[in-house]
C-alpha positions in Angstrom: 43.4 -2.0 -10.9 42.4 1.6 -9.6 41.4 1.5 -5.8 37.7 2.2 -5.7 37.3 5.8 -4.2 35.8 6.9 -1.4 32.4 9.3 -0.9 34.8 12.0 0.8 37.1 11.7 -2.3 34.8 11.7 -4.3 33.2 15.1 -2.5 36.9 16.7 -2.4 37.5 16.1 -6.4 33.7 17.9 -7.1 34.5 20.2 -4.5 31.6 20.0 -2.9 30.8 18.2 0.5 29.9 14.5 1.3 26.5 14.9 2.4 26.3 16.6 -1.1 27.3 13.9 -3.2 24.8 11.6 -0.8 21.9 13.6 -2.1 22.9 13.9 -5.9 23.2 10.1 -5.7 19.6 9.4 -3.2 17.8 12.8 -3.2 18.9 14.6 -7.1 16.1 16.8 -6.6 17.6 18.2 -4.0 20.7 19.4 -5.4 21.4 22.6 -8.1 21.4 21.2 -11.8 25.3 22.4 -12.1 26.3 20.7 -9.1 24.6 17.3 -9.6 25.8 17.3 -13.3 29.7 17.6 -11.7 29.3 15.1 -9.0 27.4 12.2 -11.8 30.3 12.6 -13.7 33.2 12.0 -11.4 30.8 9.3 -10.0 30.8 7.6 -13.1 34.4 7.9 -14.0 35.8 7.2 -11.0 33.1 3.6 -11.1 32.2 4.8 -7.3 28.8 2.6 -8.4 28.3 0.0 -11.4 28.1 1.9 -14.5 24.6 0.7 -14.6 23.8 2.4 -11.3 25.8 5.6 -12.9 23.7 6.1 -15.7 20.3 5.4 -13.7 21.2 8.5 -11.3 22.6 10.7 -14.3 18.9 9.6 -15.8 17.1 10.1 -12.7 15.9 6.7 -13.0 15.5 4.1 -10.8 15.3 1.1 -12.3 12.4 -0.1 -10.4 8.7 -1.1 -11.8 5.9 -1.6 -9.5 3.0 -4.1 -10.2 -0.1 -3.1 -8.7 -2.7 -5.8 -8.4 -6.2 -6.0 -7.3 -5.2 -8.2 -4.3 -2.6 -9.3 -3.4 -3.5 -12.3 -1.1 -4.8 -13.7 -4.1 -2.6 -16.8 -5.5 -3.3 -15.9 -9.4 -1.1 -12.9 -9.1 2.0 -15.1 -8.1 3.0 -16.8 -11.9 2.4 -13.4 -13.2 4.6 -11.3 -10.8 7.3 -14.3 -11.4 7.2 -13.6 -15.1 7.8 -10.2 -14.4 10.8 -10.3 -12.0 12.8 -12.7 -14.2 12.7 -10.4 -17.5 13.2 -7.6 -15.1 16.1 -8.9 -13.2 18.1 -9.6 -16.9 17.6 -5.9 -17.7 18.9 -4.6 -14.7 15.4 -3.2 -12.7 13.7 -4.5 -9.5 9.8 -5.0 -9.2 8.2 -4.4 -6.2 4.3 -5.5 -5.7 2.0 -3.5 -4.7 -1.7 -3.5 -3.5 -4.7 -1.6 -4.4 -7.2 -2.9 -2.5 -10.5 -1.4 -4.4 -9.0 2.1 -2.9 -8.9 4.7 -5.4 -6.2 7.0 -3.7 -4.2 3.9 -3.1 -4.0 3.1 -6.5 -3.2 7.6 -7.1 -0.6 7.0 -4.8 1.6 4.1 -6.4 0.7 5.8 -9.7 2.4 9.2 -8.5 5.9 7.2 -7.5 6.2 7.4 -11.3 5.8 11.1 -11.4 8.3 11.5 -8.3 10.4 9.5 -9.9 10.7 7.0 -7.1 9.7 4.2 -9.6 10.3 4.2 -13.4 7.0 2.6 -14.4 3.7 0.7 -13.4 2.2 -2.7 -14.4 -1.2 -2.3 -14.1 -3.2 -5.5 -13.0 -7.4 -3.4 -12.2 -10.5 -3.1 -14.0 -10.2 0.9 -14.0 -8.2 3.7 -13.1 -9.3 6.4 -11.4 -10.5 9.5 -12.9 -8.1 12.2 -12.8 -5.6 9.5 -13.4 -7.0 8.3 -16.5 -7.6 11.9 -18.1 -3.6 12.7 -17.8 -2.4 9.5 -19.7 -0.9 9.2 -23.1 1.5 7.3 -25.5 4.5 8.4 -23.3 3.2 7.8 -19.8 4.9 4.6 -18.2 2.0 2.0 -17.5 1.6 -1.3 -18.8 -1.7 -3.5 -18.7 -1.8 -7.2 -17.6 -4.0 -9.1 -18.1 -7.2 -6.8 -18.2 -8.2 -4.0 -20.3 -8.4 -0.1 -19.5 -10.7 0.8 -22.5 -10.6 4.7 -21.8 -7.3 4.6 -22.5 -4.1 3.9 -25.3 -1.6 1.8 -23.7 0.3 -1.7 -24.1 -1.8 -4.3 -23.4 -1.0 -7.9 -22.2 -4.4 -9.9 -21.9 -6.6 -13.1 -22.7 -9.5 -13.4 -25.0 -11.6 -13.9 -22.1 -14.9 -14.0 -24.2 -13.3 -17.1 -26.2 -12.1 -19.0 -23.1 -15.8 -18.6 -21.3 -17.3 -19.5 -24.4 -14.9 -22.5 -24.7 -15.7 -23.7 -20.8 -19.1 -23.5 -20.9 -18.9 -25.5 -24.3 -17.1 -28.5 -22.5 -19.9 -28.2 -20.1 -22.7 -28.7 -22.7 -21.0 -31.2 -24.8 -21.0 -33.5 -21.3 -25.0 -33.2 -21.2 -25.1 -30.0 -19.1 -28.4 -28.0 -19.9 -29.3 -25.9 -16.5 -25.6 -23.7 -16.2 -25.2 -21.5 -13.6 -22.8 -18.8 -13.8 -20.7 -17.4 -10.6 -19.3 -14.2 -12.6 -17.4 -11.1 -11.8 -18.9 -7.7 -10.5 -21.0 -6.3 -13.1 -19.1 -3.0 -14.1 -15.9 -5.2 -14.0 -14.4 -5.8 -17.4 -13.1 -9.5 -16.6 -16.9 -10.5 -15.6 -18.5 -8.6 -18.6 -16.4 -10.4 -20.9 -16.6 -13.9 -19.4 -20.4 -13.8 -19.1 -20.4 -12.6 -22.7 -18.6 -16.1 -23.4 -21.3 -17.7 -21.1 -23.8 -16.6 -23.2 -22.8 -16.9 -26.3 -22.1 -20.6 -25.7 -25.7 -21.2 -24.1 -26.7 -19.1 -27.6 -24.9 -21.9 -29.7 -26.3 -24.4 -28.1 -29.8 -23.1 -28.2 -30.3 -23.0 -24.4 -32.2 -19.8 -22.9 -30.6 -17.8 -20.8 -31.8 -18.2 -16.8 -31.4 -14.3 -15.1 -31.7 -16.3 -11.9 -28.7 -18.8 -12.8 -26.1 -16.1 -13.3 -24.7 -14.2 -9.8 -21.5 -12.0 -9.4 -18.8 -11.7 -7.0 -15.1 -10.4 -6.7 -12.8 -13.4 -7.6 -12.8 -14.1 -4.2 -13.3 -17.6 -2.3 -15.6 -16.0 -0.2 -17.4 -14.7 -2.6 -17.9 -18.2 -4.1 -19.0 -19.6 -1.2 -21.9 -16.6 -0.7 -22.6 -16.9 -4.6 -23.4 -20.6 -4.6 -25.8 -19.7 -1.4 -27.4 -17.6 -3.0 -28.3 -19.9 -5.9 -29.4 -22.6 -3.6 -31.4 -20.1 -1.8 -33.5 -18.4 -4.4 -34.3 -22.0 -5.5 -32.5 -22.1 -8.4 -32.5 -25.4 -10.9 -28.9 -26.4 -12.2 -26.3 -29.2 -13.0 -23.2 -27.3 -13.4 -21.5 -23.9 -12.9 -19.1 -22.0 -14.6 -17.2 -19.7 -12.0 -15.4 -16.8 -13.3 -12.4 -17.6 -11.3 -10.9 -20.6 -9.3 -11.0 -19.1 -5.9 -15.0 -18.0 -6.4 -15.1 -22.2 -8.0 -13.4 -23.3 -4.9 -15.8 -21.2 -2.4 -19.1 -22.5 -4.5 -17.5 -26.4 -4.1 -17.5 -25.5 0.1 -21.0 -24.4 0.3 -23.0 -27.0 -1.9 -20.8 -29.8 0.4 -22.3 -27.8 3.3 -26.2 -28.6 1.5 -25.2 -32.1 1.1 -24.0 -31.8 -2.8 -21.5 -33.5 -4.1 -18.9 -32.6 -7.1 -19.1 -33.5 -9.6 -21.6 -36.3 -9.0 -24.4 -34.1 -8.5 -23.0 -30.7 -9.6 -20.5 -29.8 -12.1 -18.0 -27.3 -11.5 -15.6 -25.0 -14.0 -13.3 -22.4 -12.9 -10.9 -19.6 -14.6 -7.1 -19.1 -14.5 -5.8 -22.7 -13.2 -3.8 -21.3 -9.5 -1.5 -23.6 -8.0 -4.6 -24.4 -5.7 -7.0 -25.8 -8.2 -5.4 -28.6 -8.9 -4.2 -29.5 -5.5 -7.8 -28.9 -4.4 -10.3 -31.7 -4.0 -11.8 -32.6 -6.2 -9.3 -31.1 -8.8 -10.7 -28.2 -10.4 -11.8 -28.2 -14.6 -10.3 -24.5 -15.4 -9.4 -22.5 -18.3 -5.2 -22.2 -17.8 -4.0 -18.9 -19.0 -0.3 -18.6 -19.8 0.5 -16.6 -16.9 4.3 -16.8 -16.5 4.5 -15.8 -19.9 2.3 -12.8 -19.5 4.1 -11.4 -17.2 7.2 -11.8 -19.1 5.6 -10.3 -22.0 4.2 -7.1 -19.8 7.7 -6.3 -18.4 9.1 -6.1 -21.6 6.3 -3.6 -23.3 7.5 -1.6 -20.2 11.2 -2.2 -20.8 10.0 -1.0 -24.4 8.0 2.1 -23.5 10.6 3.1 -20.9 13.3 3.4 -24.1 10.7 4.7 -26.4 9.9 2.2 -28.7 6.9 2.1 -30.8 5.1 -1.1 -29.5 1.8 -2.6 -30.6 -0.6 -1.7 -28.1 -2.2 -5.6 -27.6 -0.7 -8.5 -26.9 -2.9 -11.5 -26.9 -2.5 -14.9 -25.4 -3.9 -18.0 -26.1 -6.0 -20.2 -23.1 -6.1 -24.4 -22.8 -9.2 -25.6 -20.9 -7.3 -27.9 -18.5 -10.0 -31.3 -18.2 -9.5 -32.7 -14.3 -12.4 -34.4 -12.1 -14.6 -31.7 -11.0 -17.0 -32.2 -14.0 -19.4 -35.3 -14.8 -21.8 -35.8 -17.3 -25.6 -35.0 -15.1 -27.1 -37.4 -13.5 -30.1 -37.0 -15.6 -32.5 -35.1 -13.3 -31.8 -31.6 -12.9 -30.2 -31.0 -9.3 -32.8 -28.8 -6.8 -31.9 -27.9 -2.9 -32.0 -30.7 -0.7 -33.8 -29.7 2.4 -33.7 -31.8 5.0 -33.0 -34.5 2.3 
């Protein structure tokens, strides 16, 4: 077997210096398109780095993908970004998993590692992209789209019917005697809470039940959010026997505040969440959600990008089904609809 050479040898065979070869292999922008062309190939003969490796730097690729989520402290994120290392890690690339926090130039910034070609591709997990981002996209550009929808622009979707699986929970909710529904939903510009309230409607349509304005509130996913939601229901006086939360962390945070007014789930108030976390069914009582196949989703979105990266022509939406998952936060009402106890 032929002794694996060293950086100097392989400097003296190009004829170049060490530090040279270090930058064709780390920094290839940094070295003349002659020179880096020489040193890739001895590299690769001489199998100074897997031949995978080899034909990433004579590529200038990196074989890494970065999935950018919304937040990244939030549990949902975790089946996904599992889905997406293991069909990464059999072809050969990395993930790394990054944060966007609502900031605009944070999400530029991850974005532009594609065009400096310190990541291959991006996985794209938000509502929205921003502006000058957007405009520059096309067919060719390396981004994927989990589980929501960018409808500005053309590129490989991985998603839910959302409007289906909102429909379907608030459904369950009726069909147990449920009348008065409130609905926790996402932001209102956000495309995961405009189509889950469209699904809240349209199930309070089938059933011929008018649709409360003062029943329906908005948050950002977030427990917190739950919690300040569910106040603000309680507050304004509001008249209901259930709620259907957009997702299980804003379910979770509406279950903590109508304990803290002396409510309890689901004998007095029904609850429903969205995407089945690892927490809700651990949580107490254990959370009624819709379960979307997220392993699988993010399996499916690494390979569209495994796809695009090798220029394949993909569909551009890939749709997975949802299973309401039945547990014990939701009872059939009581029979009197459920108003603030004060003092009570």
């Amino acid at each position: 077997m032929q002794a694996k050479k060293s950086i100097h040898e392989i400097a003296s065979i190009a004829g170049v210096s060490a530090a040279t070869v270090s930058r064709a292999l780390h920094n290839p922008s940094m070295v003349k398109k002659e020179t880096l062309e020489r040193v890739l190939k001895i590299v690769e003969q001489t199998n100074f780095v897997s031949n995978a490796q080899a034909r990433s730097f004579r590529q200038q690729t990196t074989r890494t993908v970065v999935l950018l989520v919304r937040d990244i402290s939030n549990p949902f994120y975790l089946e996904i970004f599992k889905g997406v290392e293991e069909a990464a890690s059999d072809a050969g690339y990395k993930v790394l998993m990054a944060d966007a926090r609502n900031d605009e130039a944070r999400v530029k910034s991850y974005i532009d590692l594609v065009r400096q070609r310190q990541a291959d591709g991006v996985i794209v997990m938000l509502g929205s992209l921003p502006f000058d981002v957007a405009a520059h996209i096309d067919r060719s550009t390396p981004i994927v789209v989990a589980s929501e929808a960018l409808p500005d622009v053309d590129l490989p979707t991985v998603r839910i019917d959302n409007v289906a699986a909102a429909r379907e929970a608030v459904q369950y909710l009726i069909a147990q005697g449920h009348r008065s529904i409130a609905h926790i939903g996402g932001l209102p510009a956000d495309y995961l809470g405009q189509e889950r309230r469209k699904g809240y409607e349209l199930a309070l349509a089938d059933a011929g039940i008018a649709i409360d304005p003062e029943l329906v509130v908005s948050g950002d996913f977030s427990i917190t959010a739950g919690r300040e939601a569910a106040s603000r229901l309680l507050d304004r006086g509001a008249r209901f026997t259930a709620i259907f939360a957009s997702s299980d962390q804003m379910a979770i945070g509406a279950i903590g505040a109508l304990r803290q007014q002396g409510f309890s789930v689901p004998a007095d108030i029904s609850v429903i969440g969205f995407d089945d976390i690892i927490l809700a069914e651990a949580f107490e009582p254990p959370l009624t959600t819709v379960r979307q196949p997220r392993l699988e989703m993010g399996r499916k979105a690494m390979q569209l990008m495994i796809g695009r990266l090798e220029h394949q022509d993909l569909p551009s939406v890939h749709e997975f089904k949802t299973r309401l998952v039945v547990r014990a936060s939701v009872a059939a009402p009581r029979g009197a609809i459920i108003e603030r106890r004060l003092g009570a």
